[in-house]
C-alpha positions as CSV (number, residue, x, y, z in Angstrom):
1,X,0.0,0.0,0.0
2,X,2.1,2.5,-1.2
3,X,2.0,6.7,-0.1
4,X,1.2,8.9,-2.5
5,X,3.3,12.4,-1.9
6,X,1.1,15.2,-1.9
7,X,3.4,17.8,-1.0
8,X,6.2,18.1,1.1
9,X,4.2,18.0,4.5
10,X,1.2,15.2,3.4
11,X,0.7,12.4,2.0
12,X,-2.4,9.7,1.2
13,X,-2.4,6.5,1.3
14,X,-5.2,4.2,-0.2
15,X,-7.1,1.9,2.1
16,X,-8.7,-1.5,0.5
17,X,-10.8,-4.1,2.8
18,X,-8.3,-6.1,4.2
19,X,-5.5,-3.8,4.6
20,X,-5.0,-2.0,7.6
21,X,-2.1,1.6,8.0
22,X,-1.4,2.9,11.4
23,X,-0.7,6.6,12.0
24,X,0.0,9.1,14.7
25,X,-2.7,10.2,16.3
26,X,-4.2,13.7,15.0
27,X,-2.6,12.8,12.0
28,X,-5.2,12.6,10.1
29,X,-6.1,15.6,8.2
30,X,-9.1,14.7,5.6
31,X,-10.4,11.2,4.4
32,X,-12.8,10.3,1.2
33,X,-14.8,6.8,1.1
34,X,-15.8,4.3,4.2
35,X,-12.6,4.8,6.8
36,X,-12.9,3.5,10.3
37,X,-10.3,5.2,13.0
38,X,-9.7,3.0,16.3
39,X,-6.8,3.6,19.1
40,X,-3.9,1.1,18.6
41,X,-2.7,0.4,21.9
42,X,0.3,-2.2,20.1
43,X,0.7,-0.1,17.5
44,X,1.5,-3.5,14.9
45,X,3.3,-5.4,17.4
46,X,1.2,-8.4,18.6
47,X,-0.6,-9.2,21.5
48,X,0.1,-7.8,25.1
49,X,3.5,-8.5,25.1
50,X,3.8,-6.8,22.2
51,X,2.2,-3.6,24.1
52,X,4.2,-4.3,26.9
53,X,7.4,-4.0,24.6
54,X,6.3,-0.5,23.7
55,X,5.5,0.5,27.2
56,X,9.2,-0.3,28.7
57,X,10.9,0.9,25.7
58,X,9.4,4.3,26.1
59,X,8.2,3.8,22.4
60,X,4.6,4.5,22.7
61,X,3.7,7.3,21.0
62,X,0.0,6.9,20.0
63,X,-1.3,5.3,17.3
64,X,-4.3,4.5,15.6
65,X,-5.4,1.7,13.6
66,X,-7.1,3.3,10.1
67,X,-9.0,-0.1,7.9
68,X,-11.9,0.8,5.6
69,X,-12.3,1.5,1.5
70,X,-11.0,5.0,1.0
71,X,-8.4,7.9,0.5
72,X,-6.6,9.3,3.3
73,X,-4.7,12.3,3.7
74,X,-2.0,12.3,6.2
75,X,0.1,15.1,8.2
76,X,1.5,16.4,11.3
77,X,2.6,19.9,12.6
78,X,3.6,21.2,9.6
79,X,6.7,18.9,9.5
80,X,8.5,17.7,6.3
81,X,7.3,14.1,5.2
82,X,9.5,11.3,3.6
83,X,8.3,8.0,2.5
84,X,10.3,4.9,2.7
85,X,9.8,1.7,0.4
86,X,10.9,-1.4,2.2
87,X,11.3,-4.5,0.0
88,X,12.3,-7.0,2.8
89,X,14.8,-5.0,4.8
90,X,14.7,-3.3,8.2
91,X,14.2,0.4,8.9
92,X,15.5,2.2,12.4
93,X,13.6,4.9,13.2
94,X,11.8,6.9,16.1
95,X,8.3,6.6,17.0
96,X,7.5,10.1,17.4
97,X,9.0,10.6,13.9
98,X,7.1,8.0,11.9
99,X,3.8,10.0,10.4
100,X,2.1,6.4,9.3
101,X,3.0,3.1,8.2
102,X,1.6,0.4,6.6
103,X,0.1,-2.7,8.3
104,X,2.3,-5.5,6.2
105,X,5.4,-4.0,8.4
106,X,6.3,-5.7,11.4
107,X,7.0,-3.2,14.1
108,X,9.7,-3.5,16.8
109,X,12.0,-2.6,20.0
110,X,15.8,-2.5,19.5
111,X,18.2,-1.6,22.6
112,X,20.7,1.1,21.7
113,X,23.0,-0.6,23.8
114,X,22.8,-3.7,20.9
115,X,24.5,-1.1,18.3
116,X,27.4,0.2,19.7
117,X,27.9,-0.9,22.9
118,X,28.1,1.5,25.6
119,X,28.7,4.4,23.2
120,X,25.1,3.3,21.6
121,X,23.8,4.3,24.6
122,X,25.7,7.1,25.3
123,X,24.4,8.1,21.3
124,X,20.5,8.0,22.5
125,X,21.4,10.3,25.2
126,X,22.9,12.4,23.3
127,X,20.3,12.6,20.6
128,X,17.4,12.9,23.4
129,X,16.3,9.5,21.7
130,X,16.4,7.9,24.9
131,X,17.5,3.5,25.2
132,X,15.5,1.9,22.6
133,X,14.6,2.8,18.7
134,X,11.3,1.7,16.5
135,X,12.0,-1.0,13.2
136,X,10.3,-1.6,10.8
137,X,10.8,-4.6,8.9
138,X,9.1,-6.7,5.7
139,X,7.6,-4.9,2.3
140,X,5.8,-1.8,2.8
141,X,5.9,1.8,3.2
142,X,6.1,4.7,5.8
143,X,5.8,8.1,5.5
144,X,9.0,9.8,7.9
145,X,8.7,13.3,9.8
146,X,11.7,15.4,9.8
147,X,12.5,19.3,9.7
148,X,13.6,21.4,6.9
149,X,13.6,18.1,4.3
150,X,15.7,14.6,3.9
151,X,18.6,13.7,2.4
152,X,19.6,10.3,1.7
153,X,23.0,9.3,1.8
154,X,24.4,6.3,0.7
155,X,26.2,3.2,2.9
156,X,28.6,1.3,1.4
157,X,31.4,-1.0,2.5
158,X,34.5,0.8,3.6
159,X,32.6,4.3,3.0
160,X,31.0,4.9,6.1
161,X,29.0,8.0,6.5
162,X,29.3,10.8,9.9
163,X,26.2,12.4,10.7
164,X,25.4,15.6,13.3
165,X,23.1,13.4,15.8
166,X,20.7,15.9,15.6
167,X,20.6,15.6,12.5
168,X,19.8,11.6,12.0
169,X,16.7,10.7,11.0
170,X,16.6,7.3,10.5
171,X,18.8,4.3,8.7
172,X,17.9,1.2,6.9
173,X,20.0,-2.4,5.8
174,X,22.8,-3.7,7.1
175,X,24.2,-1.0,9.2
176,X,26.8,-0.3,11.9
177,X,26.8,2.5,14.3
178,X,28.6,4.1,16.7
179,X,29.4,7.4,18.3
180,X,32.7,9.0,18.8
181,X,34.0,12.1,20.0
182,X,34.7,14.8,17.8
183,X,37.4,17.2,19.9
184,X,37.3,21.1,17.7
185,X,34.4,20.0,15.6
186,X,32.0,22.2,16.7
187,X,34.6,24.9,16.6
188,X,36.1,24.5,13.5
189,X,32.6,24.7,11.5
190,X,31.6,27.7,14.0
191,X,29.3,25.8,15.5
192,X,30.8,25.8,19.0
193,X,27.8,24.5,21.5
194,X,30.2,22.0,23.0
195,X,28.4,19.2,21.6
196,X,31.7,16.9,20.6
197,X,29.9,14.1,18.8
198,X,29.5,12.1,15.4
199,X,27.3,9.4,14.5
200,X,29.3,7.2,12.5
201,X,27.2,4.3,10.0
202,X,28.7,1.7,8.5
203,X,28.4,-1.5,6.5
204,X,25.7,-1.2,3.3
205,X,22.2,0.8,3.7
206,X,21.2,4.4,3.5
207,X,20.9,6.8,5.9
208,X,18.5,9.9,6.4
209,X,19.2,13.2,7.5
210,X,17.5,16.0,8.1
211,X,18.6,19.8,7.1
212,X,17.8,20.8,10.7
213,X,19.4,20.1,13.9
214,X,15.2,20.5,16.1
215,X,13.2,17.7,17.5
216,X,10.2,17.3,16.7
């Protein structure tokens, strides 16, 4: 169930009997056809443990469940929107960044501390993206939140890729990260808040990135 791009800030997605998209919330902004809206409490992730999962990993932004025979219209606080087409692989994003998604996807919980070690942590502290991330994974779609626009730069074997950590997004295949200091970075590109960091990705996948340094 592909998203159609509307404009930079919405998208629509078709809904067909049978096929369910989850979405943020209030994101809704206009609907044609027969469209039911429900709370999600597991947000795609099955059962209670699967809402238990989202509840300790801090990952429970709310969702809704949207199922009918209709168009719907999609957007959120006037934020940039990217969609994402997965054909099998796995996409590592935060909750409060993904806009809607499609059903097919199977949602999950991934400890930072399982990228990176200690420094994985140390990265979602730094980022203010707390322990734990959201992934996607299977073929489908999801429209992304970011500010200012996306980029998408390419991972490839000995070609890793440094990104501001404010400025991640998301990444996606088989990918490598870790945070390191940075001593005179800020300074050097006048930036100079004292935040001495880089996310560095590696391995084969794509990485997004955001031509903004705000949180949603």
């Amino acid at each position: 169930m592909p998203f159609n791009i509307l404009n930079s800030r919405m998208v629509e997605a078709q809904v067909q009997p049978g096929q369910t998209v989850f979405s943020q919330r209030g994101a809704m902004l206009a609907y044609r056809g027969e469209v039911r809206f429900t709370p999600s409490i597991t947000g795609g992730q099955r059962g209670v443990m699967g809402m238990i999962g989202r509840r300790v990993a801090g990952e429970a932004t709310p969702l809704m469940t949207v199922e009918g025979s209709g168009t719907v219209m999609f957007g959120h606080g006037g934020h940039h929107v990217e969609v994402i087409h997965l054909a099998g692989d796995k996409l590592y994003v935060e909750s409060d960044r993904l806009l809607a998604f499609d059903g097919s996807l199977r949602q999950g919980t991934m400890f930072m501390g399982s990228q990176g070690g200690v420094m994985g942590i140390v990265r979602g502290q730094v980022t203010g993206q707390g322990l734990f991330t959201t992934t996607l994974e299977g073929h489908g779609s999801a429209a992304v939140m970011a500010h200012g626009g996306v980029i998408q730069l390419p991972i490839a074997p000995g070609r890793p890729v440094h990104v501001d950590p404010q400025a991640y997004v998301a990444h996606r295949g088989d990918v490598r990260n870790k945070l390191s200091t940075a001593l005179g970075w800020r300074e050097m590109v006048g930036r100079g808040s004292g935040e001495g960091f880089q996310l560095e990705l590696s391995g084969t996948g794509t990485v997004y990135v955001q031509a903004s340094e705000e949180k949603l």
